[in-house]
C-alpha positions in Angstrom: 3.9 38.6 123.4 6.3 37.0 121.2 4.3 38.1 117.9 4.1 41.4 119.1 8.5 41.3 120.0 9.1 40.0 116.6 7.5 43.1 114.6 8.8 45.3 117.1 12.2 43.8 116.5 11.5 44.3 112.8 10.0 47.9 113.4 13.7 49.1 115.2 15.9 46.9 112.4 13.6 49.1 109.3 13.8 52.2 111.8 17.8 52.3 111.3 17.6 51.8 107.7 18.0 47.7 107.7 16.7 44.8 106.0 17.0 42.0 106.8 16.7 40.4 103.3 16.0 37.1 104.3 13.1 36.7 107.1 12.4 32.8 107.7 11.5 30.4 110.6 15.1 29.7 110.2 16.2 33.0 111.1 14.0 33.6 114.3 14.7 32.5 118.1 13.5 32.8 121.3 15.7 34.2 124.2 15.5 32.4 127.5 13.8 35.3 129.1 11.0 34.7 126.0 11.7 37.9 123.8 12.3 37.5 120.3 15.4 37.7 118.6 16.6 37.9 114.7 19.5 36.1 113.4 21.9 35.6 110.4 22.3 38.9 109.0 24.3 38.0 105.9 21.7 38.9 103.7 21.0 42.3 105.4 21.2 45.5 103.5 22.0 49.1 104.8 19.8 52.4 103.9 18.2 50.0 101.9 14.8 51.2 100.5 10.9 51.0 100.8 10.3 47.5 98.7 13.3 46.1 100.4 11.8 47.1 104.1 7.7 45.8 102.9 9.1 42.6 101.2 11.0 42.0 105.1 7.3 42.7 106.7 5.7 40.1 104.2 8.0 37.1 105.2 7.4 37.8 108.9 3.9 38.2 107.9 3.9 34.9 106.1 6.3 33.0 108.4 4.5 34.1 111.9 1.4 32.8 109.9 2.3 29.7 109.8 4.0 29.5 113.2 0.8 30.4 114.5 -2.0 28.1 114.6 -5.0 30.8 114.6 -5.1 34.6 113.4 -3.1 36.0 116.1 -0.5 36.0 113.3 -2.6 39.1 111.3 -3.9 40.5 115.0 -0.3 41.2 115.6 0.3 42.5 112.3 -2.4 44.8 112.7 -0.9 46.0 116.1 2.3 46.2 115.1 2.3 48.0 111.9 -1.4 49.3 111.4 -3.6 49.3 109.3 -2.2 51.6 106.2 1.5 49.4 107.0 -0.8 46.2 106.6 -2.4 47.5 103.3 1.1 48.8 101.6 2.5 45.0 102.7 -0.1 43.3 100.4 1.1 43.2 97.4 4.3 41.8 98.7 2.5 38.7 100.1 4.3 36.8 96.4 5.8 33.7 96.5 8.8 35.6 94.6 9.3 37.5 98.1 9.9 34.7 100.0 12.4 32.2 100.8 13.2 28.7 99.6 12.8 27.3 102.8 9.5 29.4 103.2 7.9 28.2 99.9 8.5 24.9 101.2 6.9 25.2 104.3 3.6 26.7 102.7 3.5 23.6 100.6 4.4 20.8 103.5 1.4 22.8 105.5 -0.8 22.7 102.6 -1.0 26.8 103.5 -2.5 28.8 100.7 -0.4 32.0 100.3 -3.7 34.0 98.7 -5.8 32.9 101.8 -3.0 34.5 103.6 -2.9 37.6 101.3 -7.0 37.8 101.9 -6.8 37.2 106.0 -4.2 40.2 106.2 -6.2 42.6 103.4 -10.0 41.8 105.8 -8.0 42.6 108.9 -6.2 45.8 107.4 -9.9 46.7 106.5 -9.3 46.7 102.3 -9.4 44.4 99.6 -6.3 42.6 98.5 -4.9 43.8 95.4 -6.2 42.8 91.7 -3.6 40.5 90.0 -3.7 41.8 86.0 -5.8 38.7 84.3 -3.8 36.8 81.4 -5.0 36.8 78.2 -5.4 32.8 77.4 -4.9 31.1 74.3 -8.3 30.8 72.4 -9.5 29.7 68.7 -9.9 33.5 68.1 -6.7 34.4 68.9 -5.3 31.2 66.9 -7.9 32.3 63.8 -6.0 36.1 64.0 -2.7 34.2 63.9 -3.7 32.6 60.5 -5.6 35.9 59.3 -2.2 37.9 60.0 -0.1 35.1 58.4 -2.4 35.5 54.9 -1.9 38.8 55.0 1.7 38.7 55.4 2.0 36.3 52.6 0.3 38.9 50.1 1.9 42.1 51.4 5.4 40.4 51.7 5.2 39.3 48.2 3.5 42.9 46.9 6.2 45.0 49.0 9.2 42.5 47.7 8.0 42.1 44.5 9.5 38.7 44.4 7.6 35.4 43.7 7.1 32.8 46.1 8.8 30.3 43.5 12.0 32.3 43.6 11.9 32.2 47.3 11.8 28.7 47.6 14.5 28.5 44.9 17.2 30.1 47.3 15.7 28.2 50.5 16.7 25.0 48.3 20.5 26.5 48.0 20.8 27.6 51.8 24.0 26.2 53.5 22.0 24.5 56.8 24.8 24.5 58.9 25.1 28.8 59.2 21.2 28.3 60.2 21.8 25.9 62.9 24.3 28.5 63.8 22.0 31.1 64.3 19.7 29.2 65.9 22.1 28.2 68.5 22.6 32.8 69.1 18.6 32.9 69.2 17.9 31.8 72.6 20.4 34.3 74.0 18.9 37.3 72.5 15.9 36.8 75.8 19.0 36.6 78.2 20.6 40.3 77.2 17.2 41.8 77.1 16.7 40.2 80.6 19.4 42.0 82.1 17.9 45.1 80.4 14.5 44.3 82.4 16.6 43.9 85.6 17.7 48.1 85.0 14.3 49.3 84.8 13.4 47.8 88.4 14.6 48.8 92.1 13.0 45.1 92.9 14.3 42.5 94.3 14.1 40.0 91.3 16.0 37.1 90.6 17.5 36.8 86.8 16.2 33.7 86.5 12.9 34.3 86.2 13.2 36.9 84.2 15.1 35.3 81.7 12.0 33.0 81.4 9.7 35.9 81.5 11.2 37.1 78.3 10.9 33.8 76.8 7.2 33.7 77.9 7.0 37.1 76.1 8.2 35.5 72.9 5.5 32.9 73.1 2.3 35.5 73.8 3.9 38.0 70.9 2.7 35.1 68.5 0.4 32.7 70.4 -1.9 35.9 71.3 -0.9 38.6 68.9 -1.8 41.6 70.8 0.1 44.6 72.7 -2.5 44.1 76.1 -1.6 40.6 76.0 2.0 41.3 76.5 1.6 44.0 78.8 -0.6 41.8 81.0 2.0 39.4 81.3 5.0 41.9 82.1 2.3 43.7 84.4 1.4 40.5 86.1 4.7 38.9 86.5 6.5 42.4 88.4 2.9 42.6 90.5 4.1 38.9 91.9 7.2 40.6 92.7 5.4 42.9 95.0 5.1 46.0 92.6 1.3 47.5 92.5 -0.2 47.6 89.0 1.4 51.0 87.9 4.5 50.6 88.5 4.7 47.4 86.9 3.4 48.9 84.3 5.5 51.6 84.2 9.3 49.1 84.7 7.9 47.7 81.0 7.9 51.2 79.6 11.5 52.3 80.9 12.6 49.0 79.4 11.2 50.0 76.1 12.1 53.8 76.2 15.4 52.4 76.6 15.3 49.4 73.9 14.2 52.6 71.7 16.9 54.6 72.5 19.8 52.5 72.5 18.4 52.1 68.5 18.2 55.5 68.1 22.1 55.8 69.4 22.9 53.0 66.7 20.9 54.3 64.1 22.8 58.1 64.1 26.0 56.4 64.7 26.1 54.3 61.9 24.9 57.3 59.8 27.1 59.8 60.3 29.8 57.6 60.7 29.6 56.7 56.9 30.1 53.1 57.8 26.9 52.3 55.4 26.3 52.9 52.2 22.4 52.2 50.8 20.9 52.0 47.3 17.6 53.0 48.3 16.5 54.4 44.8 14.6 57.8 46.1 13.9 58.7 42.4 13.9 62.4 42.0 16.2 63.5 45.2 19.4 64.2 44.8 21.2 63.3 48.0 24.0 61.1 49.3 23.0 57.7 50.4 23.0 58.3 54.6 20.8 61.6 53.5 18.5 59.1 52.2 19.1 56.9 55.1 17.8 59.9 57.4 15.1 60.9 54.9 13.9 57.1 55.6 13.8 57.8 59.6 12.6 61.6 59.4 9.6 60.0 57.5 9.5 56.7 59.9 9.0 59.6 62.7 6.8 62.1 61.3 4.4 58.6 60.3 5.4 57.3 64.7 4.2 61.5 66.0 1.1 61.5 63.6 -0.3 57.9 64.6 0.5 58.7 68.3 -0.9 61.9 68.2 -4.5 61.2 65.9 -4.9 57.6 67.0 -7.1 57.6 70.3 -6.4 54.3 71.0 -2.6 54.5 70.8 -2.3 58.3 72.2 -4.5 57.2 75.3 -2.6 54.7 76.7 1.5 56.9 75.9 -0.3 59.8 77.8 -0.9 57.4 80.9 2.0 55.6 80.9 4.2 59.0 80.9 2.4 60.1 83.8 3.1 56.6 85.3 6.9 56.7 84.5 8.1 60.1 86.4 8.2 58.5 89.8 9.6 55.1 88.6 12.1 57.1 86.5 14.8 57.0 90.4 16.6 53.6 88.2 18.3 55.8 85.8 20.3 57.6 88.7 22.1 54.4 89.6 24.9 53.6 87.2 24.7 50.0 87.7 20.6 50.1 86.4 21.6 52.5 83.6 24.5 49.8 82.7 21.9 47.4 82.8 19.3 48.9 80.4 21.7 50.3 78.3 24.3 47.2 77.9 21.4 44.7 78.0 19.8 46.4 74.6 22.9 47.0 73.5 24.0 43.5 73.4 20.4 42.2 72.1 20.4 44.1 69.1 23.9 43.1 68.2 23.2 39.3 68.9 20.2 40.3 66.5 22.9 41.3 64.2 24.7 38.4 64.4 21.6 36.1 63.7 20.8 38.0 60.7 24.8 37.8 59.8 24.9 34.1 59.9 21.6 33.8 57.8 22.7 36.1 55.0 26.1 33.9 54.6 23.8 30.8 54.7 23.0 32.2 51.6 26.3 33.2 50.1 26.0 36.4 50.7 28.2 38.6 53.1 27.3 42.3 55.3 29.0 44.1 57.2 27.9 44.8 61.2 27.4 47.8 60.4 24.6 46.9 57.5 23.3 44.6 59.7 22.8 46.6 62.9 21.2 49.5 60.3 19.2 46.8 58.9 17.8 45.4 61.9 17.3 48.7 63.6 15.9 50.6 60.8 13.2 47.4 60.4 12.5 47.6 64.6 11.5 50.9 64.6 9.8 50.5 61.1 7.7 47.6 62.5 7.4 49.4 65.9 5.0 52.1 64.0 3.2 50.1 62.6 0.0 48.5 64.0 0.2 45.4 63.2 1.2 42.8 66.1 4.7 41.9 65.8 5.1 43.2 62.3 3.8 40.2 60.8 4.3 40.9 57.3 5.5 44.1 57.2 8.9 43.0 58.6 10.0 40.6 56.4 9.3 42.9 53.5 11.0 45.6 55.4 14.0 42.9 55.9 14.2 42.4 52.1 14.0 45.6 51.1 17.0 46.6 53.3 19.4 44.0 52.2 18.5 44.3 48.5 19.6 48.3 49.7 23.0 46.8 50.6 23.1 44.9 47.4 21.7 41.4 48.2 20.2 40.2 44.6 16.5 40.4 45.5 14.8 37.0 45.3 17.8 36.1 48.0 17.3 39.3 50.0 13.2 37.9 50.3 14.4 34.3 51.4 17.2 35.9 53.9 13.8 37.8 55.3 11.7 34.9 55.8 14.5 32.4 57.4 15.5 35.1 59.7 11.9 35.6 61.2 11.3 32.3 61.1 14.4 32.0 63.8 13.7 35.0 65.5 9.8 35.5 65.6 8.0 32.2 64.7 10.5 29.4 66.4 11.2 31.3 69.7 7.3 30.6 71.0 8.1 27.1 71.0 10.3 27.4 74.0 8.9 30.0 75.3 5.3 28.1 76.0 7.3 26.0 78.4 8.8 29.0 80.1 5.3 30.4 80.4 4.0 27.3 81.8 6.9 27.0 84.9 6.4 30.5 85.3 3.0 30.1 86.2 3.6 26.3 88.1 6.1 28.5 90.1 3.0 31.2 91.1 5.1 33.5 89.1 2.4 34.8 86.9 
């Protein structure tokens, strides 16, 4: 009787658009005449919507389960919410959903939150829902790493048309102290983009982990170079959140359409704002520089449309994840989640700006933000169309090209390339192995 009180008392709170936010042991009583009753409301949220009101039904789920020492807990979940409110609670059924105190509890009990998960899905009649699997670490994945590198090393040095000698001549001049400097701004780059992440969910999440999910990201972009691989960790980490596959899926690509916008806003900007002037040596046109600056992007699009359009494996997978997006698209009516997307890119690519600022005067040389912000955003979307995992290669010629464009003597411009990737691309998996390995000790992933 008291099972089937508590998820009636739930059923009335969610019936008038309240939840509670923060379901425990801690939180639930018995009244002297034996009814149940629902405390500490300071967590509660009004008119508050459907993941909100399922994440609720999963900690009473989880907590009555381990009040209760057989499987009258997932009986009176049954009866209380049926079988189709059992099913949509699944996915919820995350250690991310659940309180500290909670967490605690399943440990102390030795409880195993999947058996849990597995109990409700057999009683609900339906299998609990697929994780996405992680793509691991292997001796291919490592061999690909020092494939790509090879091949950066001979289309860096055919694209910059500067000798590896004269590279290390200016890496033997570099003022250390700038690059420590930059180094320092690296780690906060993963931060902005977190809260960016934050603007493309209606869930629940913590910043937290977040912030270490982007740092995992960093490490998986290098460690297995591959778009799936980082899709099935962004995938995996919202489905512990509660989100089913596609719409996991789908908070990734918001993130992104965003990230490519808020370029795209930067790019014209700086364009037509004059701010920038580029040598880009188009022989044979005779335009003004930020002509040939959007000559450079018409062709960076037309070459982004044609693969997207005639490349199966990359059209494929855009069509889906469009379709995907229109429901998931409710964040951008909230001005705090557009703030969030929007400020969080914002943010990144200028403390990208500033990394590749302090590296250039390591050198000696100077840039305006301006140059660097078109610099960086012009090599993004370069690298971004190109399929190549993260535009090994390809971006530190890009890099080089566009500073010796702003008039950076070239055999500095190459070495300004290199040291910035190195702080950006090739360092930044060092932390970010030991974020992905708490995220996963933390049932996270």
């Amino acid at each position: 009787a008291l099972l089937a009180d508590l998820w009636r008392a739930v059923s009335v709170m969610q019936e008038a658009g309240i939840a509670h936010g923060a379901l425990d042991a801690q939180r639930l009583f018995a009244a002297a005449d034996g009814s149940a009753r629902i405390g500490d409301f300071q967590a509660a949220a009004a008119s508050a919507p459907p993941p909100a009101m399922l994440a609720d039904r999963a900690r009473l789920l989880v907590t009555t389960a381990l009040l209760t020492p057989d499987d009258r807990w997932a009986e009176a979940a049954l009866a209380g919410i049926g079988a189709d409110g059992l099913t949509d609670v699944l996915p919820y059924i995350q250690p991310a959903a659940l309180s500290r105190f909670t967490r605690r509890s399943l440990k102390d009990a030795g409880h195993d939150l999947d058996a849990i998960r597995d109990r409700a899905a057999a009683e609900a009649g339906t299998e609990p829902p697929k994780l996405e699997p992680l793509r691991r670490v292997t001796v291919g994945s490592l061999l690909t790493i020092a494939l790509l590198l090879l091949a950066a090393y001979f289309v860096f040095t055919a694209i910059s048309n500067v000798g590896i000698d004269q590279v290390v001549k200016e890496l033997e001049h570099a003022d250390s102290a700038w690059l420590w400097a930059g180094l320092v701004v690296v780690p906060i780059v993963p931060v902005a983009q977190a809260f960016g992440t934050l603007g493309a969910t209606t869930l629940p999440v913590r910043l937290g982990p977040v912030i270490a999910l982007e740092y995992a990201i960093q490490f998986i972009a290098l460690a297995v170079p591959s778009s799936a691989a980082r899709v099935a960790v962004n995938v995996r980490f919202f489905q512990r959140q509660g989100a089913p596959a596609a719409q996991a899926l789908t908070i990734g690509l918001i993130d992104s359409v965003f990230g490519f916008v808020v370029q795209v806003i930067l790019l014209i900007t700086i364009v037509f704002s004059g701010l920038v002037t580029l040598d880009l040596s188009l022989e044979g046109l005779d335009i003004d520089p930020n002509g040939k600056i959007l000559v450079l992007v018409g062709v960076l699009a037309v070459i982004a449309v044609i693969v997207a359009i005639t490349v199966p494996r990359i059209r494929r997978p855009i069509a889906t994840r469009i379709a995907e997006a229109r429901p998931a698209l409710a964040v951008i009516r909230s001005p705090i989640k557009l703030a969030g997307l929007l400020g969080g890119n914002f943010v990144a690519q200028f403390l990208l700006a500033i990394v590749l600022g302090l590296t250039v005067r390591a050198f000696g040389q100077s840039a305006t933000l301006a140059e660097l912000l078109l610099t960086n955003t012009l090599v993004s979307l370069f690298a971004g169309v190109m399929p190549i995992p993260g535009g090994i290669g390809v971006s530190e010629a890009a890099i080089a090209f566009c500073l010796a464009a702003i008039g950076i003597p070239s055999a500095t411009a190459a070495a300004i390339a290199l040291v910035f990737r190195l702080l950006t691309f090739y360092l930044p998996p060092i932390w970010g192995g030991f974020a992905m390995r708490w995220l996963r000790r933390q049932a996270y992933l």
